[in-house]
N, CA and C atoms as a LAMMPS dump frame, in Angstrom:
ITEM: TIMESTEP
0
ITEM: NUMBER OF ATOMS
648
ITEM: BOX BOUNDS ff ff ff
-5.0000000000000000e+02 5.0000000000000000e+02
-5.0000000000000000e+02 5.0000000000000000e+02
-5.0000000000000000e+02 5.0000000000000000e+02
ITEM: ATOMS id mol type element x y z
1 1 1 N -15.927 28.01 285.174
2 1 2 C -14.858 28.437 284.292
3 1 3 C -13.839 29.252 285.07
4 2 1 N -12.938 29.49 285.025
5 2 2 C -11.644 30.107 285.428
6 2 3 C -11.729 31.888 284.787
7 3 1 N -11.805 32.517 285.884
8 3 2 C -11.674 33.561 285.71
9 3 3 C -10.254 34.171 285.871
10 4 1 N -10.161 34.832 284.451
11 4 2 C -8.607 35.108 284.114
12 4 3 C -8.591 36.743 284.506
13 5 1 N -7.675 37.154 285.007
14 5 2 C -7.059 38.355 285.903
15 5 3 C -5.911 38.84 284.754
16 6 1 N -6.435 40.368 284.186
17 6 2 C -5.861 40.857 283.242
18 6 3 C -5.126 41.809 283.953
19 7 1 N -3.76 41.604 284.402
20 7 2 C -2.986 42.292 285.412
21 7 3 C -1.445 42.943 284.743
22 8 1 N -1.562 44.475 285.391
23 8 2 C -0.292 45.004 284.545
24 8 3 C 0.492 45.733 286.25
25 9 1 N 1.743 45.487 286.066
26 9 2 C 2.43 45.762 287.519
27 9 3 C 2.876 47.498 287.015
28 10 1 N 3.011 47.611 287.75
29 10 2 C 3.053 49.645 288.032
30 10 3 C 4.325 49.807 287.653
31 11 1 N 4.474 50.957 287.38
32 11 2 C 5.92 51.268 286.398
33 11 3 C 6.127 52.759 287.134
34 12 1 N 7.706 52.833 286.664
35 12 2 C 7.55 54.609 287.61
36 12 3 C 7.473 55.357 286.67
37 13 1 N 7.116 56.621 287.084
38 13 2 C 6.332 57.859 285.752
39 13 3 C 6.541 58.875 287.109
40 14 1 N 6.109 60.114 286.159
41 14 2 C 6.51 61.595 287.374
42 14 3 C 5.241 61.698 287.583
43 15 1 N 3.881 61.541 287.499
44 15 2 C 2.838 61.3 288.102
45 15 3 C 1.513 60.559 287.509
46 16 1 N 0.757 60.285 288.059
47 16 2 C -0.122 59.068 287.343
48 16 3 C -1.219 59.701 286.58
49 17 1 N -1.883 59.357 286.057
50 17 2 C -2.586 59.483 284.805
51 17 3 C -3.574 59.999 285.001
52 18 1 N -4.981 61.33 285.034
53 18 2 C -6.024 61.284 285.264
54 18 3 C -6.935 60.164 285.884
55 19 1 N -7.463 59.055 285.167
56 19 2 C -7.759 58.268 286.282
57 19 3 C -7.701 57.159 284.943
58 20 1 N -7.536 55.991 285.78
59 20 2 C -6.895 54.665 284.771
60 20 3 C -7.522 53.578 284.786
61 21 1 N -6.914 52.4 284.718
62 21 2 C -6.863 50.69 284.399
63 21 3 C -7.582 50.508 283.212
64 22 1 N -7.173 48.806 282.5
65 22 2 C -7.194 48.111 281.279
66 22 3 C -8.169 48.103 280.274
67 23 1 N -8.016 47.939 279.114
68 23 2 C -9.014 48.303 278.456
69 23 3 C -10.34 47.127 278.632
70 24 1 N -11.082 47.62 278.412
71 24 2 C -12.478 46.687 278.891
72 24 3 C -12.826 45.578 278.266
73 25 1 N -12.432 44.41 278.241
74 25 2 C -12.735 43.274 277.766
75 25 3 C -14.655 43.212 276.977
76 26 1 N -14.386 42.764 276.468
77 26 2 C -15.669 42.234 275.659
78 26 3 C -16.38 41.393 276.988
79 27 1 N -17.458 41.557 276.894
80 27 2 C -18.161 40.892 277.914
81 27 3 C -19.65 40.608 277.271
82 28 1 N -19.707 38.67 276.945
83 28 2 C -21.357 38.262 277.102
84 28 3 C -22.608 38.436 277.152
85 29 1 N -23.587 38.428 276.232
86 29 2 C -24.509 39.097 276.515
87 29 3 C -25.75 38.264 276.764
88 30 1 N -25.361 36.935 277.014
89 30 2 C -26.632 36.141 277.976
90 30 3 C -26.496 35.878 279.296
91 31 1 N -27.361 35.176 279.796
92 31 2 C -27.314 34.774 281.416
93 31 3 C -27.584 33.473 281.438
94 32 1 N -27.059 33.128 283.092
95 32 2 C -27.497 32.092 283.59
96 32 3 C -27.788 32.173 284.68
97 33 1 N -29.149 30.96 285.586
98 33 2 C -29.945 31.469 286.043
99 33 3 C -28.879 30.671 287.658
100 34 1 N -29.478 31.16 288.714
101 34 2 C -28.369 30.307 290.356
102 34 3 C -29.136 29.196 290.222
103 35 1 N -29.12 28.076 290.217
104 35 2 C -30.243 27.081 290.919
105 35 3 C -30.735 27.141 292.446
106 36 1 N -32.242 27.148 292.197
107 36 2 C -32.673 27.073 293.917
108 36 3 C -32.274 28.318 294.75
109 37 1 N -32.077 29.552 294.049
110 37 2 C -31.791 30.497 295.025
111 37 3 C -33.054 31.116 295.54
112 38 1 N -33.076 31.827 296.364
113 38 2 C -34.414 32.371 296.955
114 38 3 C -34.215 33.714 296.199
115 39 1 N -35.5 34.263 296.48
116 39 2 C -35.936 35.646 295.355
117 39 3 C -35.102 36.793 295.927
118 40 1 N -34.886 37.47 294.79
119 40 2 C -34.172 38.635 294.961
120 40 3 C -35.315 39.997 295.768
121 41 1 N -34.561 40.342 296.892
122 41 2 C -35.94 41.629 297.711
123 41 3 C -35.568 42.388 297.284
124 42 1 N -37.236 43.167 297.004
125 42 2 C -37.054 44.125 296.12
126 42 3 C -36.518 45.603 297.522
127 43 1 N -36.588 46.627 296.36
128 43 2 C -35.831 47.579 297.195
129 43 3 C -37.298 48.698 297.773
130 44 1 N -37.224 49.01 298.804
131 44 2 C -37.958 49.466 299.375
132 44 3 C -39.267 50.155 298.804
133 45 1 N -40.477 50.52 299.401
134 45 2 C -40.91 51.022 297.718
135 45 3 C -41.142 52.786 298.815
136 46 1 N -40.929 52.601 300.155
137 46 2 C -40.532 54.14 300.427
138 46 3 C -39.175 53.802 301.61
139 47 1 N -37.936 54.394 300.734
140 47 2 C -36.679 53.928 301.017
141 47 3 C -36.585 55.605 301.636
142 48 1 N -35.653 55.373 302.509
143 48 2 C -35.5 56.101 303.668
144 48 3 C -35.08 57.6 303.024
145 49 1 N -34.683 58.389 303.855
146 49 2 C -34.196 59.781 302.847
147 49 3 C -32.107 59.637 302.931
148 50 1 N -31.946 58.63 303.29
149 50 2 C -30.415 58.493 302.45
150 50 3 C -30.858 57.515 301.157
151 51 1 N -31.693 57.117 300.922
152 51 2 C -31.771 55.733 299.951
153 51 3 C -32.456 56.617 298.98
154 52 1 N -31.557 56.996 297.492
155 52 2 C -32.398 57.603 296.394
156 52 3 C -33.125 56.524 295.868
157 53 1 N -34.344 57.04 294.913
158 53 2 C -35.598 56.543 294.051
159 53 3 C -34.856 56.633 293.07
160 54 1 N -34.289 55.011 292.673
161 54 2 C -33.435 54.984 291.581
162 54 3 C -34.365 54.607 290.221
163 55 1 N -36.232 55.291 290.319
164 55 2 C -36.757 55.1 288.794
165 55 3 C -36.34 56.178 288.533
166 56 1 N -35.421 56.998 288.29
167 56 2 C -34.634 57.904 287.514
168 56 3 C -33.095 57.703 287.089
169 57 1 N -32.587 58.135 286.453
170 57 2 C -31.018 58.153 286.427
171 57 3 C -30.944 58.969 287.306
172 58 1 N -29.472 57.87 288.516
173 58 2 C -29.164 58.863 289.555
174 58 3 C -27.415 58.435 289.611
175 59 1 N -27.387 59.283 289.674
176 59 2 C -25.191 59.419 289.775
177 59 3 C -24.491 58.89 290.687
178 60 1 N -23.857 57.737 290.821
179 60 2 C -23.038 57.322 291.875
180 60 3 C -22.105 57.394 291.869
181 61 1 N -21.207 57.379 291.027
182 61 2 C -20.067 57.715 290.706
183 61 3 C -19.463 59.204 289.901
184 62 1 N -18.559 59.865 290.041
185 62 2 C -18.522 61.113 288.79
186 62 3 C -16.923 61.187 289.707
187 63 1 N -16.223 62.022 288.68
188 63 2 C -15.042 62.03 288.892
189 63 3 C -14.534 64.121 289.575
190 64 1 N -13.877 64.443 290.302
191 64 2 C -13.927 65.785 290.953
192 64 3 C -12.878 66.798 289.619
193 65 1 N -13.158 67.248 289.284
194 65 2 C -11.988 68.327 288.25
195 65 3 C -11.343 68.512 288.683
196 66 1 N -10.79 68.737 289.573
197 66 2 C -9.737 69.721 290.072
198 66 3 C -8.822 68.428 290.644
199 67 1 N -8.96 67.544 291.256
200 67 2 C -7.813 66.135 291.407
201 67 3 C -7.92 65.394 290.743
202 68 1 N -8.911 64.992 289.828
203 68 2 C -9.223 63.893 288.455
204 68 3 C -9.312 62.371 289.446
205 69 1 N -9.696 62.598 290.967
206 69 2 C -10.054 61.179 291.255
207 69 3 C -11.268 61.128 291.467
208 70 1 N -12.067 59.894 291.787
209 70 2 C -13.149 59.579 291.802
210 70 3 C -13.988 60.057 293.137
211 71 1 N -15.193 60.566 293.237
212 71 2 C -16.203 60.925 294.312
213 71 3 C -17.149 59.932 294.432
214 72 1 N -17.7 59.342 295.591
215 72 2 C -18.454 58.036 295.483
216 72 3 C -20.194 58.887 296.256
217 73 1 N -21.129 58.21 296.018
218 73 2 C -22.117 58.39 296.666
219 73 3 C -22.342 57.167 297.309
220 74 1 N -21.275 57.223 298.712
221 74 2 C -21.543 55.828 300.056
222 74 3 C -22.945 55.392 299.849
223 75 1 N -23.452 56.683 300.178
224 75 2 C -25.121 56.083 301.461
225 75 3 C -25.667 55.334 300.039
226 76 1 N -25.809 55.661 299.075
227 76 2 C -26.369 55.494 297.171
228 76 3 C -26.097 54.108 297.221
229 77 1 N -24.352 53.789 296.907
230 77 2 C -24.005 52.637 296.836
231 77 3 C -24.422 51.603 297.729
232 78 1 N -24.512 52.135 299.352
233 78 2 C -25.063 50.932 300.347
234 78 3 C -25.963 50.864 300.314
235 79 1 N -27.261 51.299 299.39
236 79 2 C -28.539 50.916 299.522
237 79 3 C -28.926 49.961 298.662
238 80 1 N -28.37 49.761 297.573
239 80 2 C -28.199 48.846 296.492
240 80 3 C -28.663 47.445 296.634
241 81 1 N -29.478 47.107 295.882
242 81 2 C -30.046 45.683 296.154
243 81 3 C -28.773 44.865 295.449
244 82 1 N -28.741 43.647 295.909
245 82 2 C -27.674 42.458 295.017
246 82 3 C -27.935 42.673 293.925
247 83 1 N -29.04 42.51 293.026
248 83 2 C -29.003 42.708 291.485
249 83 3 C -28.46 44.073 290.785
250 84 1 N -28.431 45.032 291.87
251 84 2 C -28.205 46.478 291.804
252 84 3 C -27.013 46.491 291.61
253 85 1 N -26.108 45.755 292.965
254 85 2 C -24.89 45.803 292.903
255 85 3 C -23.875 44.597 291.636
256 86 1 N -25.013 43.793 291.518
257 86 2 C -24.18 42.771 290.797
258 86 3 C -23.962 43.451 288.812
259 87 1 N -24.824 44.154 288.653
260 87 2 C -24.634 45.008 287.588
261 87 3 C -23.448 45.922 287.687
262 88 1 N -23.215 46.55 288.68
263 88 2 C -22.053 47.494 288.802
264 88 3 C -20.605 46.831 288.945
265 89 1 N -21.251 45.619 289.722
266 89 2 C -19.608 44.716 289.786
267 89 3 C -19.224 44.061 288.845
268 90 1 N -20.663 43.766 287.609
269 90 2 C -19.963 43.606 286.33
270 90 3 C -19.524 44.047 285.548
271 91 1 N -19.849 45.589 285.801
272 91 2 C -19.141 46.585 284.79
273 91 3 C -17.221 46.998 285.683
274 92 1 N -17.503 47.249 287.136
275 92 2 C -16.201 47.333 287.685
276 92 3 C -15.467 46.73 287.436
277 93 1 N -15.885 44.681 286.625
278 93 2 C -14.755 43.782 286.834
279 93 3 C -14.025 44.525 285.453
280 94 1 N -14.674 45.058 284.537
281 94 2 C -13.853 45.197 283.398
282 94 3 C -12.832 46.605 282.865
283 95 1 N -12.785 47.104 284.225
284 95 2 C -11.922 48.856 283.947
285 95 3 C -11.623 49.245 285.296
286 96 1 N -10.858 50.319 285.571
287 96 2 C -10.177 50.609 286.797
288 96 3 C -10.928 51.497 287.628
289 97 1 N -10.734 51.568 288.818
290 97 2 C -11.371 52.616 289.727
291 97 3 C -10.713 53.473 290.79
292 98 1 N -9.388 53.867 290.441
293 98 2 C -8.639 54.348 291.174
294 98 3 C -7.927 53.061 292.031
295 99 1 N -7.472 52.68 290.905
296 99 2 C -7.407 51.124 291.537
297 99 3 C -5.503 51.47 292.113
298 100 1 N -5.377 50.705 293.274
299 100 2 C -4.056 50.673 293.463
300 100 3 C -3.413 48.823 294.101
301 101 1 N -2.146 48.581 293.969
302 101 2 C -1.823 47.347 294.769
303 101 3 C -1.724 47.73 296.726
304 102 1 N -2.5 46.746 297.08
305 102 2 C -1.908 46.372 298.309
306 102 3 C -1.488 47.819 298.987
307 103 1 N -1.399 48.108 300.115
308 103 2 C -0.077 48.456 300.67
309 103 3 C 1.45 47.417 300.809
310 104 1 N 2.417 47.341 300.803
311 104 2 C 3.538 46.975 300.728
312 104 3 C 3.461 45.808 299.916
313 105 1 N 2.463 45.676 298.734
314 105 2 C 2.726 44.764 297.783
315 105 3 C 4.036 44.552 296.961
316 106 1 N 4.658 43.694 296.795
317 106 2 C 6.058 43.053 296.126
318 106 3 C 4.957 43.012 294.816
319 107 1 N 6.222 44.33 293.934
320 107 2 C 5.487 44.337 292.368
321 107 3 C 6.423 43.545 291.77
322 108 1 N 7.193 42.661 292.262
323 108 2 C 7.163 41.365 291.516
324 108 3 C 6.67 40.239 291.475
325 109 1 N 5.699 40.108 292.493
326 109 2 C 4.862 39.148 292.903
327 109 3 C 3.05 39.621 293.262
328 110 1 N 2.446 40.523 292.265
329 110 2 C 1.437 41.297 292.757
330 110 3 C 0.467 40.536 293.224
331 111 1 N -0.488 40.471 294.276
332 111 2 C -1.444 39.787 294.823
333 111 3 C -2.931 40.591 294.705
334 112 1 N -2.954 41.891 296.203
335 112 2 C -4.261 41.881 295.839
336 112 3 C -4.003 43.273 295.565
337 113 1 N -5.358 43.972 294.563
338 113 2 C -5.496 45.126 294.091
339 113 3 C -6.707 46.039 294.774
340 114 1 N -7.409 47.022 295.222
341 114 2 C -7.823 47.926 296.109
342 114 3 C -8.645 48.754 294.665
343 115 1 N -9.792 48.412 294.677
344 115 2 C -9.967 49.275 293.133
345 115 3 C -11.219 49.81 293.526
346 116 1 N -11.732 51.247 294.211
347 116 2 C -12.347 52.014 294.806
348 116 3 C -13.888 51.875 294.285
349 117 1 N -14.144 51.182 293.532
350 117 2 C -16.091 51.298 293.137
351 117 3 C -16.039 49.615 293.828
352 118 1 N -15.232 48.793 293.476
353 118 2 C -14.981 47.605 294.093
354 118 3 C -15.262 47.492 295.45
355 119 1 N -14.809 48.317 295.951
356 119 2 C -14.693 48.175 297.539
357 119 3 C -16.141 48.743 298.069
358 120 1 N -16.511 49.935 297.355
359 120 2 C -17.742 50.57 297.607
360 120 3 C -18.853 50.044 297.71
361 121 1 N -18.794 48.544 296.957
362 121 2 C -19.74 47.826 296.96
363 121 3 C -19.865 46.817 297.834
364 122 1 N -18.981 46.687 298.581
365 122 2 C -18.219 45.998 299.682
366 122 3 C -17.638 44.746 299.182
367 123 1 N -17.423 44.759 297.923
368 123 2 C -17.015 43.657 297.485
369 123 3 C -15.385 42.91 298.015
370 124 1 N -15.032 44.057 298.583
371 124 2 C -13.47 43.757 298.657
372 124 3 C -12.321 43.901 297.725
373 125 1 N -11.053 43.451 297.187
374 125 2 C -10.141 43.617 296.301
375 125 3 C -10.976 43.251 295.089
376 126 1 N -10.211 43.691 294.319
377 126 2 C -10.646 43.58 292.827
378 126 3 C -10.402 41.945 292.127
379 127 1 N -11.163 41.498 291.561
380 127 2 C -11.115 39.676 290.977
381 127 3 C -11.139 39.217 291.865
382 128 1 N -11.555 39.495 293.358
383 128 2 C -11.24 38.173 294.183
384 128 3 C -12.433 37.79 294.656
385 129 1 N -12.22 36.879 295.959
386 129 2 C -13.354 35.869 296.121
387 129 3 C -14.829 36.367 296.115
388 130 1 N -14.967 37.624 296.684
389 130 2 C -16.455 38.26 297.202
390 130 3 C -16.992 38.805 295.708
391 131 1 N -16.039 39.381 294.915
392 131 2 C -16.172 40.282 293.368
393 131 3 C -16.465 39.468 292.519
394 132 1 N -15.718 38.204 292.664
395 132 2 C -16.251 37.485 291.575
396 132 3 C -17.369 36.162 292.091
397 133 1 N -17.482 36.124 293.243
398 133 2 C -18.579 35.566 293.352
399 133 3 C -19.763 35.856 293.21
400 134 1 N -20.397 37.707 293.615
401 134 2 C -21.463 37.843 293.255
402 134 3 C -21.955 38.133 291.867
403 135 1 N -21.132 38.044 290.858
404 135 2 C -20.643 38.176 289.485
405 135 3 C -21.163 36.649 288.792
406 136 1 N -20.353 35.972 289.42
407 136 2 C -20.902 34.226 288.768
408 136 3 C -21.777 33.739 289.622
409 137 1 N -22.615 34.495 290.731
410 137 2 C -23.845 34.174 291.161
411 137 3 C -25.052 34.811 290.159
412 138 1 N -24.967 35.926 289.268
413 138 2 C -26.157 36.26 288.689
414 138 3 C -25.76 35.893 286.968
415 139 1 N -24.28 35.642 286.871
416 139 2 C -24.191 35.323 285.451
417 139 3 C -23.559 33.724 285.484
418 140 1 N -23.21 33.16 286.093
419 140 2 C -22.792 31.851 286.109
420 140 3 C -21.78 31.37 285.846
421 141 1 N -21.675 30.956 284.287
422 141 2 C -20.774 30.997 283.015
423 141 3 C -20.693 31.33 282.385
424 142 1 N -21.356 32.73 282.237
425 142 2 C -21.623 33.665 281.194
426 142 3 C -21.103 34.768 282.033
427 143 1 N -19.498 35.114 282.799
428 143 2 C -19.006 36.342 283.312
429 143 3 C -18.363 36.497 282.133
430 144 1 N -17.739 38.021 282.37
431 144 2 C -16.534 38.386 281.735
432 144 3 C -15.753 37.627 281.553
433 145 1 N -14.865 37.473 280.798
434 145 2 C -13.522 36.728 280.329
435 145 3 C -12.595 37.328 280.942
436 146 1 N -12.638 38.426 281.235
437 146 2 C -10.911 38.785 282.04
438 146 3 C -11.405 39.692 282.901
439 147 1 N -10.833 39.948 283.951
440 147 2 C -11.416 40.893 285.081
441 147 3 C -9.959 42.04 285.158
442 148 1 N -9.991 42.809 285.167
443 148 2 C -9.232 43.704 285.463
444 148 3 C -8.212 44.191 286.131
445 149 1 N -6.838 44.18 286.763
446 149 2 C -6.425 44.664 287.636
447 149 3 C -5.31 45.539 287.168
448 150 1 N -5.477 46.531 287.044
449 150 2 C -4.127 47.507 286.252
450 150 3 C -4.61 49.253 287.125
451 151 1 N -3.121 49.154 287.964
452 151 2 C -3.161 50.26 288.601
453 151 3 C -3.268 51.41 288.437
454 152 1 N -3.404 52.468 288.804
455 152 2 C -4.226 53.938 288.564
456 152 3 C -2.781 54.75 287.509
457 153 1 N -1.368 54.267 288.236
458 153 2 C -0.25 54.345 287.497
459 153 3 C 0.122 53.694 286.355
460 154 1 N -0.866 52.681 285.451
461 154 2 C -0.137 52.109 284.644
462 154 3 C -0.435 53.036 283.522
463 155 1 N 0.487 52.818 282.332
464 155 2 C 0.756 53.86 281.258
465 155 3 C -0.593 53.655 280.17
466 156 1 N -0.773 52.419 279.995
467 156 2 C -1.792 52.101 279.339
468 156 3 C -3.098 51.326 280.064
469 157 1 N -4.232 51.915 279.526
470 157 2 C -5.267 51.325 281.26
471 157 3 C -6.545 52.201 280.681
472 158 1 N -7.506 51.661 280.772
473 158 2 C -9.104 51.912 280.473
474 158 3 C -9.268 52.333 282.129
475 159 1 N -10.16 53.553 282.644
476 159 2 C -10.549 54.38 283.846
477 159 3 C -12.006 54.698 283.798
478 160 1 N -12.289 53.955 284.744
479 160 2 C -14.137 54.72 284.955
480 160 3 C -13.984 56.212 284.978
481 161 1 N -14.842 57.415 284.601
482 161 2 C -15.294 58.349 285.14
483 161 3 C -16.353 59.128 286.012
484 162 1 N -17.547 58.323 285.403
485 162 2 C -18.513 58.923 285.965
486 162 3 C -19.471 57.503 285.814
487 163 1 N -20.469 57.043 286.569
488 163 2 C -21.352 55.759 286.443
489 163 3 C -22.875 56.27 287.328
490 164 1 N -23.72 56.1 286.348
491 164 2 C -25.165 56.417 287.081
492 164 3 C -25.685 55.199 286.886
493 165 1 N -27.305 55.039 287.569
494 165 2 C -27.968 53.78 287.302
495 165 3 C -29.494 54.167 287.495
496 166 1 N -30.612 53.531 286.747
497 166 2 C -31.711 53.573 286.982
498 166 3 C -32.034 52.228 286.535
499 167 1 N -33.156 52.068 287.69
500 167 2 C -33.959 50.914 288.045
501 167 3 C -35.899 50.604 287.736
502 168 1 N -36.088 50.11 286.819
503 168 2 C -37.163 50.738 286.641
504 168 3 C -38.071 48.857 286.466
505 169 1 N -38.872 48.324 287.165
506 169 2 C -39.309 47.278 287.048
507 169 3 C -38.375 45.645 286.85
508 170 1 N -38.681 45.296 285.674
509 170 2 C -37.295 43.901 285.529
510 170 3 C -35.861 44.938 285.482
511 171 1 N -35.842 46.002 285.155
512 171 2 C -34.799 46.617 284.108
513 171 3 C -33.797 47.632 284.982
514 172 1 N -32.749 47.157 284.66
515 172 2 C -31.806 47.843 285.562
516 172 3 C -30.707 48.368 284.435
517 173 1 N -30.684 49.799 284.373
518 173 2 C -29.938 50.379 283.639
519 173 3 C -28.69 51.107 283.914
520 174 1 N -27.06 50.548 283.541
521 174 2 C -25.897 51.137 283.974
522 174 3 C -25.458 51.803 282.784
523 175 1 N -25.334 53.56 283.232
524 175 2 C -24.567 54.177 281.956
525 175 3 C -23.202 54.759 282.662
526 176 1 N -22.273 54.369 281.791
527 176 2 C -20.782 55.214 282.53
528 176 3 C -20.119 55.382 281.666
529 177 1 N -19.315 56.626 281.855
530 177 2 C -17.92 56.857 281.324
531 177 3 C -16.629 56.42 281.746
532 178 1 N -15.915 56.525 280.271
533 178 2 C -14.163 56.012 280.53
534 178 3 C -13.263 56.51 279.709
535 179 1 N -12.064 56.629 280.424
536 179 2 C -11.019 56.951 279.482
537 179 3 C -9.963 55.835 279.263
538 180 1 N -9.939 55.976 278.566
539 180 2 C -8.69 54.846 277.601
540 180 3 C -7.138 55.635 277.093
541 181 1 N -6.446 55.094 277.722
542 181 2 C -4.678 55.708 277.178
543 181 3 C -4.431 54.187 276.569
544 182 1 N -3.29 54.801 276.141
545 182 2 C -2.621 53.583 275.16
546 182 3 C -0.844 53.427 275.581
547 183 1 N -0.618 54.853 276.701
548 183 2 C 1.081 54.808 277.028
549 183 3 C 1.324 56.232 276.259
550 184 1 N 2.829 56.114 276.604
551 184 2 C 3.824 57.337 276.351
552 184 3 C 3.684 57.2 274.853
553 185 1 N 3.394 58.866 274.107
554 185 2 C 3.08 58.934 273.202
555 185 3 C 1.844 57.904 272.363
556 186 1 N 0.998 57.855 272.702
557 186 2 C 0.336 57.363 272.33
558 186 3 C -0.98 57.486 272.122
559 187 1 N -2.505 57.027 272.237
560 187 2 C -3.779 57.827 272.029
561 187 3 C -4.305 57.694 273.369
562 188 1 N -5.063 58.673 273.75
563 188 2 C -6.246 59.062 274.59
564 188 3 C -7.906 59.135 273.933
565 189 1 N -8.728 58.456 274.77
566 189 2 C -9.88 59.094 274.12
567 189 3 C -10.935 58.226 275.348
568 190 1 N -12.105 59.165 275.371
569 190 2 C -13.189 59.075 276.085
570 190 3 C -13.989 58.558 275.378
571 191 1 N -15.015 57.405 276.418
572 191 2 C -16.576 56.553 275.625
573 191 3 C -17.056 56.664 276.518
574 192 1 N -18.071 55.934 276.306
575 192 2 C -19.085 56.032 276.735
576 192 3 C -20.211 54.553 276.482
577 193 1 N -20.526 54.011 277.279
578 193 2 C -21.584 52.856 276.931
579 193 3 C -22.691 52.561 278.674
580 194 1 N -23.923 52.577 277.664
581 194 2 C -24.875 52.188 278.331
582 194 3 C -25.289 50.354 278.29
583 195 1 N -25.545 50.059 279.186
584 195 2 C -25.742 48.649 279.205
585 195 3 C -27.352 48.488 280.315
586 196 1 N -28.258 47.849 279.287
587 196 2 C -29.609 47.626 279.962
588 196 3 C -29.476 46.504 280.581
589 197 1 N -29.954 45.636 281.748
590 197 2 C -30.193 44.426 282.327
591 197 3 C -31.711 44.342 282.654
592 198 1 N -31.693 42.924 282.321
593 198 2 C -33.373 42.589 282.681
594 198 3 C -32.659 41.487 284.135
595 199 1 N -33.497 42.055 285.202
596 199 2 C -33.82 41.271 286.544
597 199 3 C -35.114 40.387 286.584
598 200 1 N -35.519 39.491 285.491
599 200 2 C -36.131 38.514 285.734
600 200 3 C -36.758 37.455 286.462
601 201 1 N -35.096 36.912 286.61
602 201 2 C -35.445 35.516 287.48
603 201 3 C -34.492 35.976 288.656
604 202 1 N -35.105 35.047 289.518
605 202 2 C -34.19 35.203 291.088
606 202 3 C -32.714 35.029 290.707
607 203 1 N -32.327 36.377 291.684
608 203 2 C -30.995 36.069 291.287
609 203 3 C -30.211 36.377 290.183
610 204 1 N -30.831 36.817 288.974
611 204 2 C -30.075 36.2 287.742
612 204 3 C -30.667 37.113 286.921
613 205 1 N -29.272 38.004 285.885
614 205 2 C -29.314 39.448 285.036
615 205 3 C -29.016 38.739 283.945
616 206 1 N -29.466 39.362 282.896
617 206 2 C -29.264 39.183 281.637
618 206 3 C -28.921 40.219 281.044
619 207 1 N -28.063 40.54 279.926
620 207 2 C -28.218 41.982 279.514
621 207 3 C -28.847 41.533 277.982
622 208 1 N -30.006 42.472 278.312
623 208 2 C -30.588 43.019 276.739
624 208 3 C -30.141 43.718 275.776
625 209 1 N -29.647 45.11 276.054
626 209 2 C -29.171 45.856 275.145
627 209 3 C -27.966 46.365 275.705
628 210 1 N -26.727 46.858 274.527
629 210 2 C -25.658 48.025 275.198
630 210 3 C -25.048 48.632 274.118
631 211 1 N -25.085 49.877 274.55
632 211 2 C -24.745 50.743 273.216
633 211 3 C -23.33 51.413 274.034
634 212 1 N -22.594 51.665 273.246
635 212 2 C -21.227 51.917 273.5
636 212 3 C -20.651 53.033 272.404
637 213 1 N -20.419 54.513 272.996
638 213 2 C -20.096 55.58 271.879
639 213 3 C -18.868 56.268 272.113
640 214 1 N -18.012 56.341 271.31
641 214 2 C -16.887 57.349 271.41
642 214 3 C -16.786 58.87 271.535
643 215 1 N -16.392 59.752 272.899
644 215 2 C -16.573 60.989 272.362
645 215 3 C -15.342 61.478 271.936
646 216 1 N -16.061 62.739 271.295
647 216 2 C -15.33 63.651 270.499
648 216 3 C -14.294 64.488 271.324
């Protein structure tokens, strides 16, 4: 299926937004399995002392107060098994991460986008070949419908804040925060949604449950 790129070009403003991009598309809640792939390795069962014991909730993402951009946990993120990471790149395809265009991108012709949990995962630019391949390697035809690309400057734009994960047998659990603007004069407001995955079959996530809450 054709993965559609929900893209908004940058506008000028006197400074950019706490932290941004699009609101989060609705996203699928079955799977499909790779054919013939070989088994997913599991993750160490005594992982080194940069590699956290992710049978707990552990924080990879959280955002700093005082600049409102994002803080990453590198060594966290590079220890990440594919199923590890392919959960996070399905939640990245659908909201921003301090996302920006290109250097000397023509914003009349935008190409590639730089969207910081994206890259962390080594996926590369945001919707493109590496992001959305390991994406329709564990879900198939069952990805997201629109993948994201709306810069850290756009007026209206859904923004990760904070993203933890625990790993506990089949079950791989992503909880994160976001903020949502709507533009000049318009609404703000923070959620929140947890999304469970079962790691089953080689290769291949399903999500079981996801609860999704508005805060106050």
């Amino acid at each position: 299926m054709v993965w559609a790129s929900l893209v908004a070009c940058e506008r000028n403003q006197p400074e950019p937004l706490p932290t941004a991009p699009s609101v989060a598309p609705a996203i699928p809640q079955t799977s499909a399995s790779a054919a013939n792939a070989e088994p997913e390795p599991a993750r160490s069962a005594t992982p080194t002392k940069d590699c956290p014991k992710l049978d707990v909730a552990t924080k990879l993402v959280s955002t700093d107060p005082s600049t409102y951009r994002l803080i990453f946990d590198e060594a966290a993120l590079q220890c990440l098994s594919d199923a590890e990471r392919a959960a996070v790149a399905y939640v990245s395809a659908t909201l921003g991460s301090d996302c920006e265009w290109e250097s000397g991108t023509d914003l009349a012709d935008p190409r590639h986008m730089n969207c910081k949990l994206t890259t962390a995962l080594g996926l590369g630019p945001q919707c493109e070949e590496k992001h959305k391949g390991l994406v329709s390697e564990f879900w198939g035809n069952e990805m997201p419908a629109q993948c994201a690309k709306v810069p850290m400057t756009a007026f209206a734009q859904t923004a990760l804040s904070s993203l933890s994960m625990q790993h506990q047998g089949e079950l791989i659990t992503v909880a994160y925060e976001a903020v949502t603007t709507t533009g000049p004069m318009g609404e703000a407001w923070r959620w929140s949604e947890v999304i469970e995955f079962r790691n089953a079959e080689a290769r291949a996530l399903k999500i079981v449950t996801r609860k999704k809450e508005r805060k106050k």
